[in-house]
N, CA, C and O of each residue as an XYZ file, in Angstrom:
700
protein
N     -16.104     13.302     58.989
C     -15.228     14.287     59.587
C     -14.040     13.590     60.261
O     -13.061     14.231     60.644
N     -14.139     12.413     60.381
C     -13.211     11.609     61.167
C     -12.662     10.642     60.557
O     -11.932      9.829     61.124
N     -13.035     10.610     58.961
C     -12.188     10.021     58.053
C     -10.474     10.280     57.792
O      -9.972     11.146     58.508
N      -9.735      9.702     56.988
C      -8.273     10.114     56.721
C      -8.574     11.473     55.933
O      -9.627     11.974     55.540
N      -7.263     11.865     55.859
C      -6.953     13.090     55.089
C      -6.198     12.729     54.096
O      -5.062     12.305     54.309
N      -6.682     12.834     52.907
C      -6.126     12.352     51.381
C      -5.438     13.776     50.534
O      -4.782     13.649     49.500
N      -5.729     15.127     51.194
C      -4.968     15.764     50.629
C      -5.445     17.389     50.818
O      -6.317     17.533     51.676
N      -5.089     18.364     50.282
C      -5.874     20.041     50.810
C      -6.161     20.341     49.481
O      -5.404     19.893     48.620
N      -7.013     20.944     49.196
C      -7.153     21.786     48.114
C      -6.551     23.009     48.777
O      -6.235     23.245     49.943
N      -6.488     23.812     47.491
C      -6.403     25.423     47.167
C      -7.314     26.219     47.295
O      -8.247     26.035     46.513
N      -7.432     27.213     48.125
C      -8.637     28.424     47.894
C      -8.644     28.409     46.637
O      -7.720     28.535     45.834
N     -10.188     28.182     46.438
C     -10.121     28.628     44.964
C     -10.787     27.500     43.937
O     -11.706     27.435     43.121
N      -9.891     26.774     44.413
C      -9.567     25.259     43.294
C     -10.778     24.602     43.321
O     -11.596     24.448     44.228
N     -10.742     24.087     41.685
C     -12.719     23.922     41.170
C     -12.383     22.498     41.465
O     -11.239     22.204     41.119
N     -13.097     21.502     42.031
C     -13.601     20.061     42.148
C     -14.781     19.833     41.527
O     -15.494     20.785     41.208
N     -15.087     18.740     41.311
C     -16.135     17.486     40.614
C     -16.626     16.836     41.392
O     -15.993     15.928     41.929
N     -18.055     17.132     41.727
C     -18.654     15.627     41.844
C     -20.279     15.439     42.470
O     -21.017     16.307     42.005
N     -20.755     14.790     43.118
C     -21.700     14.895     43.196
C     -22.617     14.773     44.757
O     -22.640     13.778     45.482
N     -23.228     15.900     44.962
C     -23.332     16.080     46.441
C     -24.917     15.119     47.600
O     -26.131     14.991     47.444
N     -23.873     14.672     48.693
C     -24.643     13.820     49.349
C     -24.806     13.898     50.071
O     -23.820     13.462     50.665
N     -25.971     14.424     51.209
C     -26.250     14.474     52.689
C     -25.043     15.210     52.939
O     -24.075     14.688     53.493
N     -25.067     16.516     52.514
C     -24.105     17.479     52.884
C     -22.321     17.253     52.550
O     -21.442     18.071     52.822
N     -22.171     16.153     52.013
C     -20.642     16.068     51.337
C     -20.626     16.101     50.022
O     -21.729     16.175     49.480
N     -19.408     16.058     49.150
C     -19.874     16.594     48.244
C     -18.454     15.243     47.680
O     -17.259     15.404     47.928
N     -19.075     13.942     46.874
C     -18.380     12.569     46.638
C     -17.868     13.588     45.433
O     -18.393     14.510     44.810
N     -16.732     13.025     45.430
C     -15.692     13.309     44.148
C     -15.432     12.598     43.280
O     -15.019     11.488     43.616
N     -15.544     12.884     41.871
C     -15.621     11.911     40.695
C     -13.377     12.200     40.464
O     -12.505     13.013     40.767
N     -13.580     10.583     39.596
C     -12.282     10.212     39.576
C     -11.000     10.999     39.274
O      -9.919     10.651     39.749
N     -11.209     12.575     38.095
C     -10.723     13.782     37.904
C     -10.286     14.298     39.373
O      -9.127     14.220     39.778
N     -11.272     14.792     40.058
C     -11.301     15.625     41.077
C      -9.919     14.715     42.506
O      -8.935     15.097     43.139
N     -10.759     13.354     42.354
C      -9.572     12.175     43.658
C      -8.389     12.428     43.075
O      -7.438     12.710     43.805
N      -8.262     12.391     42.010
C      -6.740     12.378     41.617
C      -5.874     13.690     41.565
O      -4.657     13.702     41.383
N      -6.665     14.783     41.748
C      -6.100     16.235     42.756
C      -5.355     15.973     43.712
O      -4.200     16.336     43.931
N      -6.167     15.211     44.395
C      -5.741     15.291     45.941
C      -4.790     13.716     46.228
O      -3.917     13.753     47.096
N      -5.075     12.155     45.315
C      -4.266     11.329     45.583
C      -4.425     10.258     45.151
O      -5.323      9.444     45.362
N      -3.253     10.200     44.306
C      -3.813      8.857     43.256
C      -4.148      7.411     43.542
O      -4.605      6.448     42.927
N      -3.609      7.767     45.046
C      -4.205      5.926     45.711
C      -5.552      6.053     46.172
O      -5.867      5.312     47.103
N      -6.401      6.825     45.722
C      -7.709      6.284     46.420
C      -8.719      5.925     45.331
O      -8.781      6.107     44.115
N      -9.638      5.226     46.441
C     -10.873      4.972     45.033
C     -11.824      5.515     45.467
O     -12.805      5.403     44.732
N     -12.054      6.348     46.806
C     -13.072      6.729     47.344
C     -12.332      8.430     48.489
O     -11.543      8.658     49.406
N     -13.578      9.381     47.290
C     -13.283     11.051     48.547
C     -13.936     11.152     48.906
O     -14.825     10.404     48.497
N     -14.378     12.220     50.163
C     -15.786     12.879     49.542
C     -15.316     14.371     50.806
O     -14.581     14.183     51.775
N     -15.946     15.744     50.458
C     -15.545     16.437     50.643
C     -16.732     17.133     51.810
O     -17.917     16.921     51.552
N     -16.428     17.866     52.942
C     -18.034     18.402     53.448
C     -17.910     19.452     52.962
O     -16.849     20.016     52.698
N     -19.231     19.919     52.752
C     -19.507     21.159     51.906
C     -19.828     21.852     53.190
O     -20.593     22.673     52.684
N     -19.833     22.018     53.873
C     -20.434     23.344     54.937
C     -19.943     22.597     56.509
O     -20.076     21.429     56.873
N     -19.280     23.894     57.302
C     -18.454     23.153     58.370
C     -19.160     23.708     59.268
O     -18.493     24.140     60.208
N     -20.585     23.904     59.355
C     -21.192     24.534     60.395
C     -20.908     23.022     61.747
O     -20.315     23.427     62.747
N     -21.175     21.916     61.772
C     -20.560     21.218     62.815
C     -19.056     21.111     63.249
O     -18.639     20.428     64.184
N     -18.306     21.909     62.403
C     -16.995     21.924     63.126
C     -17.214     23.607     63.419
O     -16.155     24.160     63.717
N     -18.282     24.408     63.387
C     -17.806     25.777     63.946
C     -17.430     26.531     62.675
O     -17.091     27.687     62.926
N     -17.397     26.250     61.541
C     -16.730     26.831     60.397
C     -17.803     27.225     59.334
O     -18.776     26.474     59.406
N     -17.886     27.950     58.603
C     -19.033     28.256     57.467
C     -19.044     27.044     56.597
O     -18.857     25.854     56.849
N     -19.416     27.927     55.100
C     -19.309     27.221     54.112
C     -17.643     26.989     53.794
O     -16.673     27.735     53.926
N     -17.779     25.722     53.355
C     -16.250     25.355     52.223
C     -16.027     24.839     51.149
O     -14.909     24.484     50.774
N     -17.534     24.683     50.234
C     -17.142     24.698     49.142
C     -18.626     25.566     48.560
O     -19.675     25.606     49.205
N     -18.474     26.022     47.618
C     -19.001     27.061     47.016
C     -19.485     26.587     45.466
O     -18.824     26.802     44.450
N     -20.703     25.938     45.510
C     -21.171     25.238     43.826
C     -20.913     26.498     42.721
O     -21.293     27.545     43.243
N     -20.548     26.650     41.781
C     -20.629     27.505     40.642
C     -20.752     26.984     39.377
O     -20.046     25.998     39.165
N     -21.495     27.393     38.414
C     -22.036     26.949     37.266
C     -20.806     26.148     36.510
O     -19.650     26.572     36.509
N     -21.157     25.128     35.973
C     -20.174     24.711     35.306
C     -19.700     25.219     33.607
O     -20.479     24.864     32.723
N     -18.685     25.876     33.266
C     -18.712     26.461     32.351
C     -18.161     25.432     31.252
O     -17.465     24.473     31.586
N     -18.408     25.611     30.325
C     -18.066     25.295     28.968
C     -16.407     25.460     28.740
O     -15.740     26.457     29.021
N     -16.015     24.421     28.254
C     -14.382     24.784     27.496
C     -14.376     25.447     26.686
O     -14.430     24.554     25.841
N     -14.349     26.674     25.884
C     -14.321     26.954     24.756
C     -13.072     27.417     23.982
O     -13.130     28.194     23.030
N     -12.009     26.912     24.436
C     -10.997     26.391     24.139
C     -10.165     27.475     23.515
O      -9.316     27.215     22.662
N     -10.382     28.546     23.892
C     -10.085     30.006     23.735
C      -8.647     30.154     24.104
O      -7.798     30.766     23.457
N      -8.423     29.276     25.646
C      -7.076     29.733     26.223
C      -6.487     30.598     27.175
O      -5.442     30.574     27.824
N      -7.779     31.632     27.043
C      -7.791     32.424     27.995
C      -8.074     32.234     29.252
O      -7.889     33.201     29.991
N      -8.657     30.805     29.928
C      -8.943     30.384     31.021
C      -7.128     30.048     31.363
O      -6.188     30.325     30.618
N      -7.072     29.345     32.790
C      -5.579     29.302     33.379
C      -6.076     28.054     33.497
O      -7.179     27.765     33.033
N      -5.431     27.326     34.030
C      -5.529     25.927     34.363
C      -6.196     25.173     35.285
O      -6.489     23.990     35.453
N      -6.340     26.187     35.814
C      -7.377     25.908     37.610
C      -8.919     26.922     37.485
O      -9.596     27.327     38.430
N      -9.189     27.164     35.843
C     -10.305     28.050     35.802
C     -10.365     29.174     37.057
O     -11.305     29.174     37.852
N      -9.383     30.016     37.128
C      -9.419     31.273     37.799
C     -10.120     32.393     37.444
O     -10.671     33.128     38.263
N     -10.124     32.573     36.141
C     -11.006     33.371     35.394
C     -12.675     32.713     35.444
O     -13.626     33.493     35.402
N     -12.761     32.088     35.483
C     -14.619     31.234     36.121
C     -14.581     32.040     37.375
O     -15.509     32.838     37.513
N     -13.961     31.999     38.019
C     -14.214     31.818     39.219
C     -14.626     33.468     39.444
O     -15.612     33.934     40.015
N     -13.683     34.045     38.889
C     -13.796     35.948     39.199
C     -15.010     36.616     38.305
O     -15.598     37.682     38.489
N     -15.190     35.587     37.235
C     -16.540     35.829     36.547
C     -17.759     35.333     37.521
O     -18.779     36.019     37.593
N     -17.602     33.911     38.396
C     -18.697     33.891     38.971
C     -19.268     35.270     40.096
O     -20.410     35.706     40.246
N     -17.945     35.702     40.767
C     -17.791     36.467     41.695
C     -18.396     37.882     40.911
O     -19.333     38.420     41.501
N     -18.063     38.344     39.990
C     -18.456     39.603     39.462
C     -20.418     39.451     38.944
O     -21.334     40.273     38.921
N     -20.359     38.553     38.738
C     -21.569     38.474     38.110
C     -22.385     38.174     39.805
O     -23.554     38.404     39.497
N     -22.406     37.927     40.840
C     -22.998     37.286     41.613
C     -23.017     38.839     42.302
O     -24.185     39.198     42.454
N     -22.187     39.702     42.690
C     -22.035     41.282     42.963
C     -23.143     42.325     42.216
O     -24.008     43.077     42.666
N     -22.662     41.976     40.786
C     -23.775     42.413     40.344
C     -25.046     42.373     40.260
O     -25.826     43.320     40.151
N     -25.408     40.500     40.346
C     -27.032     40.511     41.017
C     -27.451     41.216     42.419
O     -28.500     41.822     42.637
N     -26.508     41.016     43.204
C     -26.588     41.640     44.505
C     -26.966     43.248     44.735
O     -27.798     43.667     45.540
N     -26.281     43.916     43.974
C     -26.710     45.457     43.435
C     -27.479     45.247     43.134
O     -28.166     46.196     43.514
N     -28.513     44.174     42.279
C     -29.569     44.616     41.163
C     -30.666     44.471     42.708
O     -31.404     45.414     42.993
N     -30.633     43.309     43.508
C     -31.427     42.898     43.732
C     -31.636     43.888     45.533
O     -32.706     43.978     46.136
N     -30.455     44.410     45.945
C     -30.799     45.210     47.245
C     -30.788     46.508     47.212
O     -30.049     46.905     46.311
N     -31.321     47.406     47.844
C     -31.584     48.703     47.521
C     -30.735     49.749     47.685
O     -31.012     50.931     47.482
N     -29.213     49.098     48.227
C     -28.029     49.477     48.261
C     -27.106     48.837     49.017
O     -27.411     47.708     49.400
N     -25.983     49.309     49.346
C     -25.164     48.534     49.398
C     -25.392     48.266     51.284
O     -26.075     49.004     51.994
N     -24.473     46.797     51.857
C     -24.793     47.082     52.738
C     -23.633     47.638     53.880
O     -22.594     48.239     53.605
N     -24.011     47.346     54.920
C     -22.782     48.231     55.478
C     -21.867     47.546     57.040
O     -22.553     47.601     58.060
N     -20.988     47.182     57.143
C     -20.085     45.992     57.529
C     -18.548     46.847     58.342
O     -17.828     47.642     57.739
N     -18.363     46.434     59.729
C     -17.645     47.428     60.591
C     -16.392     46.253     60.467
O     -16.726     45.101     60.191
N     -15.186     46.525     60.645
C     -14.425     45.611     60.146
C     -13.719     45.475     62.097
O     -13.243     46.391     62.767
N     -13.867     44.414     62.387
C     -13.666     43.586     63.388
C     -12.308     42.892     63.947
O     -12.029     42.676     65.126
N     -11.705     42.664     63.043
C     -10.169     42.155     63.130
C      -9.109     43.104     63.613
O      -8.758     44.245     63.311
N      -8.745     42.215     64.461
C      -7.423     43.240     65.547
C      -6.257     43.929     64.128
O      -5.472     44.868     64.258
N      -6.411     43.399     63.316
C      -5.347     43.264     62.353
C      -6.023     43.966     61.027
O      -7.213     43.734     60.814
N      -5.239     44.879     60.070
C      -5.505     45.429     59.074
C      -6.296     43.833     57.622
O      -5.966     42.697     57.283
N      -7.215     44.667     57.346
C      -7.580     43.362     56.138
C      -7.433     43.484     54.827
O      -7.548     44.578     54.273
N      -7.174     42.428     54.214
C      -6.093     42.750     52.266
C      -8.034     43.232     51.822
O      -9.068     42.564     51.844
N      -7.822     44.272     51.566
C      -8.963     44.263     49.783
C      -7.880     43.709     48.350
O      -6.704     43.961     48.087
N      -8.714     43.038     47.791
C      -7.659     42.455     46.989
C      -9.117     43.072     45.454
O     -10.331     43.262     45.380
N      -7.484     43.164     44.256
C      -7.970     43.632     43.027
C      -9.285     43.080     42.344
O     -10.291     43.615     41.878
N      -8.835     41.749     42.491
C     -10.689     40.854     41.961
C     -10.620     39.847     43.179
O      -9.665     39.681     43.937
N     -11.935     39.168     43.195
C     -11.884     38.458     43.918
C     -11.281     36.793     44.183
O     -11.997     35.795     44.260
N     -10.183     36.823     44.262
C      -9.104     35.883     44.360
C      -8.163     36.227     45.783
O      -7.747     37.368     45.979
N      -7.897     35.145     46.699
C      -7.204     35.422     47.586
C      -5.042     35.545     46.992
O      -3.965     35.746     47.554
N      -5.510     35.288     45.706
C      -4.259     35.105     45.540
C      -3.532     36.283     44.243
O      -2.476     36.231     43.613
N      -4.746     37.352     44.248
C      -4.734     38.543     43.260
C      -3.866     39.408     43.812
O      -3.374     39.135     44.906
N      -3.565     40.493     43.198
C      -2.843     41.898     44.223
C      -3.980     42.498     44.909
O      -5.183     42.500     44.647
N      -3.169     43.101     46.027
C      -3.690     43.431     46.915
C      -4.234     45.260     46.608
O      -3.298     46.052     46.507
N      -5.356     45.714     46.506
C      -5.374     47.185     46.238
C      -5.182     47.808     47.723
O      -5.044     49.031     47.728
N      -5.154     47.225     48.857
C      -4.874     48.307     49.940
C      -5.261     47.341     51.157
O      -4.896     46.168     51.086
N      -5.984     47.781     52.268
C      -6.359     47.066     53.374
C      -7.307     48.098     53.624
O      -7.460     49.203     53.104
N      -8.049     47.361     54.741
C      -9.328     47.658     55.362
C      -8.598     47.589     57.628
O      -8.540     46.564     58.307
N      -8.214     49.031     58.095
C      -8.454     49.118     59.345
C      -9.192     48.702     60.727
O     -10.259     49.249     61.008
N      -8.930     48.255     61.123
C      -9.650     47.596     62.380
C     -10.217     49.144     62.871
O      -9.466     50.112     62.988
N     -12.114     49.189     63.207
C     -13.062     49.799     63.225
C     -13.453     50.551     62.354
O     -14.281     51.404     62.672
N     -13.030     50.479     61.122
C     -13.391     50.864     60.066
C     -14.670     50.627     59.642
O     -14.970     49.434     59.621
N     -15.672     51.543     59.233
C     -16.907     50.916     58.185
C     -16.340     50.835     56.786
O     -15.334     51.404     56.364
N     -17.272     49.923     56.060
C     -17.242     49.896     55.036
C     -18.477     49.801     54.114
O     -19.287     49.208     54.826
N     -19.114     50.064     52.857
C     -20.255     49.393     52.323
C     -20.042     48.242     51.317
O     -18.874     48.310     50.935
N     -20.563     47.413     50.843
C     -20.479     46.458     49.793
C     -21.959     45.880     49.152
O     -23.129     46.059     49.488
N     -21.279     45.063     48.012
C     -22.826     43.656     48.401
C     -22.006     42.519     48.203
O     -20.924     42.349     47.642
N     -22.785     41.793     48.797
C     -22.315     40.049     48.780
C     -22.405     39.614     47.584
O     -23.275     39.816     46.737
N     -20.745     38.540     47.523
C     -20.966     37.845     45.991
C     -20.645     36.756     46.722
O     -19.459     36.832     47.039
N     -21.211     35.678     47.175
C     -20.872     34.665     47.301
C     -19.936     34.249     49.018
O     -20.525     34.217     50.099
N     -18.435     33.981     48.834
C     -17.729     34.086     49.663
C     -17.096     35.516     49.860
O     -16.622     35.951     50.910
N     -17.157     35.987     48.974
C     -16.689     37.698     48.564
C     -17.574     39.147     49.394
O     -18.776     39.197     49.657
N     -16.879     39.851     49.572
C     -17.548     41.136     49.379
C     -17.265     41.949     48.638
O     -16.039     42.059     48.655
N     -17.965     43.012     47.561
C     -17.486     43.155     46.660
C     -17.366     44.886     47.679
O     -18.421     45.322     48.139
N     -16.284     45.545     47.873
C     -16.696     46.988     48.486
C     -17.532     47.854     47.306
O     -17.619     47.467     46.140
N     -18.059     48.946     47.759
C     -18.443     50.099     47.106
C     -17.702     51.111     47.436
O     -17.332     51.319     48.592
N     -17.437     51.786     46.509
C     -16.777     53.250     46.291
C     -17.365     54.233     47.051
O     -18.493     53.833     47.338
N     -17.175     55.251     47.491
C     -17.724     56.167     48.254
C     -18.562     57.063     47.615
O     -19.442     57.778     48.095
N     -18.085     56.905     46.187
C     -18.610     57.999     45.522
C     -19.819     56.780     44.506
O     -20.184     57.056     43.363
N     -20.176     55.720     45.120
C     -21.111     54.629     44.182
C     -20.866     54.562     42.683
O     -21.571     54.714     41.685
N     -19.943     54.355     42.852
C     -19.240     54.352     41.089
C     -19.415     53.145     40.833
O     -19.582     52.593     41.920
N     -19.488     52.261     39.859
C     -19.448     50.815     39.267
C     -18.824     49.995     40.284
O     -17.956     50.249     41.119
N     -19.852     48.351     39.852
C     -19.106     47.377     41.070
C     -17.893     46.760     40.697
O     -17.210     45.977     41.358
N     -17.689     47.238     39.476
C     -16.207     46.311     38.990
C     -15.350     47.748     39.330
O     -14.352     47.837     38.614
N     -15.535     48.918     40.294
C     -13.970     49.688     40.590
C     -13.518     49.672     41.688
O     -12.441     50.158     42.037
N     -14.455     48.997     42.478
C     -13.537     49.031     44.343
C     -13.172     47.646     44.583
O     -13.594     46.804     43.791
N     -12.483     47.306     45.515
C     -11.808     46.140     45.875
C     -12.819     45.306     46.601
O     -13.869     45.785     47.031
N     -12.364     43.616     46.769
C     -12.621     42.914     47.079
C     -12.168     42.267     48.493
O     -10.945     42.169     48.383
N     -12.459     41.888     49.479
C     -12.395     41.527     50.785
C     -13.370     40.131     51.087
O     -14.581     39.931     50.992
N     -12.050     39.166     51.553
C     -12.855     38.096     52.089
C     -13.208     38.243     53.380
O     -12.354     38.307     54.265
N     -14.421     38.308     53.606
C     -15.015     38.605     55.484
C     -14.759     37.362     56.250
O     -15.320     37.348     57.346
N     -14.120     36.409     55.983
C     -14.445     35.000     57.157
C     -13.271     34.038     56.431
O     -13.196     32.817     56.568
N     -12.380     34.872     55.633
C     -10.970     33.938     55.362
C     -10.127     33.117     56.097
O      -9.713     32.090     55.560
N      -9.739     33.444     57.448
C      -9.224     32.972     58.272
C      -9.723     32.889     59.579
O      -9.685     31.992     60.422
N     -10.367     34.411     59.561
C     -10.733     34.641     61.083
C     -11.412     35.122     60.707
O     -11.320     35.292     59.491
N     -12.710     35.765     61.479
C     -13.842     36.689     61.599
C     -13.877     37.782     61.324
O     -14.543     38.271     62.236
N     -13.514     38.841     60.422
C     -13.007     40.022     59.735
C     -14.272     40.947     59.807
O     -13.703     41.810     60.475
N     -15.510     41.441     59.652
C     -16.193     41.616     59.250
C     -17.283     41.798     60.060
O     -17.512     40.667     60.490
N     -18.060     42.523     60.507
C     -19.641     42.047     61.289
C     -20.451     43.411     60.578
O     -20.135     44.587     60.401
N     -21.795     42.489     60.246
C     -22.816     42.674     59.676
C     -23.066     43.951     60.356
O     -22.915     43.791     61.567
N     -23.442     45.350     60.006
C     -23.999     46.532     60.570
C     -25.227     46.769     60.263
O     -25.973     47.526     60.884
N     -25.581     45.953     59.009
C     -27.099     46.528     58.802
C     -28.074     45.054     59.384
O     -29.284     45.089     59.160
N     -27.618     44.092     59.950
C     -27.958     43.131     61.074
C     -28.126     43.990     62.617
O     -28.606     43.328     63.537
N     -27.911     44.797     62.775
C     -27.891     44.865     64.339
C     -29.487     44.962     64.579
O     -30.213     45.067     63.591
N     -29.844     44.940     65.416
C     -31.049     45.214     66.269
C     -31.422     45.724     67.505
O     -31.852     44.881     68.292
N     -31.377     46.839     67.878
C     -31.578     47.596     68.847
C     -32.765     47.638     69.337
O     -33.691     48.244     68.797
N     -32.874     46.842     70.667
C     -34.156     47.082     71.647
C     -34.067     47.424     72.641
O     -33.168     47.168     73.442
N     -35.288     48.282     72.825
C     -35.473     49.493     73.860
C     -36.886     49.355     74.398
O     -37.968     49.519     73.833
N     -36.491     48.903     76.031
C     -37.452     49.036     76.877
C     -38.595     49.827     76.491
O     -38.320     50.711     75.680
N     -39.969     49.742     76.897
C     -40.853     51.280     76.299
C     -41.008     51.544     77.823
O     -41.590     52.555     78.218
């Protein structure tokens, strides 16, 4: 944590390499992202000792299949991991859950889950909302529970704390 700083990634942006006592060493592809003078990265995967969540997010490694249709930074992986990880989430909870939105400030739902997609609208400070978790994502639900690929996407912990758990609370009462 108190090493140099060789460079930032991108929300988003897929790295290489192989993970160690919670960092995650970067193979020679991935260093040369961030800076061609080094011979040695390594990245922390989870900032719970600086106060921060997760920051990097493992996802299956996909195949080239040389189609074209991927972008250059595998953006399309990434909204496939996110859709498919929503959808286990539906399969696997008995509905959606339900999340009071916390931020002094209006929040982007964005079209898929990419911080860098269009935006379908915002989410109001004390607003509820329902969803399920995909990962870093929330995927919302429709009001009317229509399919998980038709309501927008919201990052809960992008910058700031957006989000608090409603079906977490716990109410105790003296008897």
């Amino acid at each position: 944590v108190e090493g140099k700083t060789l460079g930032l990634l991108k929300q988003e942006q897929r790295v290489h390499g192989w993970p160690r006592e919670g960092w995650l060493h970067l193979n020679r592809k991935s260093m040369n992202i961030l800076s061609r003078q080094c011979d040695n990265a390594w990245i922390l995967i989870h900032g719970a000792r600086l106060g921060l969540g997760p920051l990097l997010l493992e996802v299956p490694d996909l195949e080239d299949t040389g189609s074209g249709d991927e972008d250059k930074d595998g953006q399309d992986s990434f909204i496939d991991f996110f859709l498919q990880a929503a959808k286990q989430s539906r399969t696997l909870l008995q509905g959606p859950l339900e999340f009071l939105v916390v931020s002094p400030k209006p929040v982007p739902v964005h079209i898929v889950p990419s911080a860098s997609s269009n935006k379908a609208g915002e989410l109001k400070p004390g607003q509820v909302v329902k969803g399920f978790p995909a990962g870093s994502w929330l995927k919302l639900e429709d009001d009317d529970g229509s399919d998980v690929h038709t309501a927008g996407w919201v990052m809960p912990g992008q910058d700031v704390f957006t989000l608090a758990a409603r079906w977490a609370v716990i109410a105790v009462k003296e008897a």
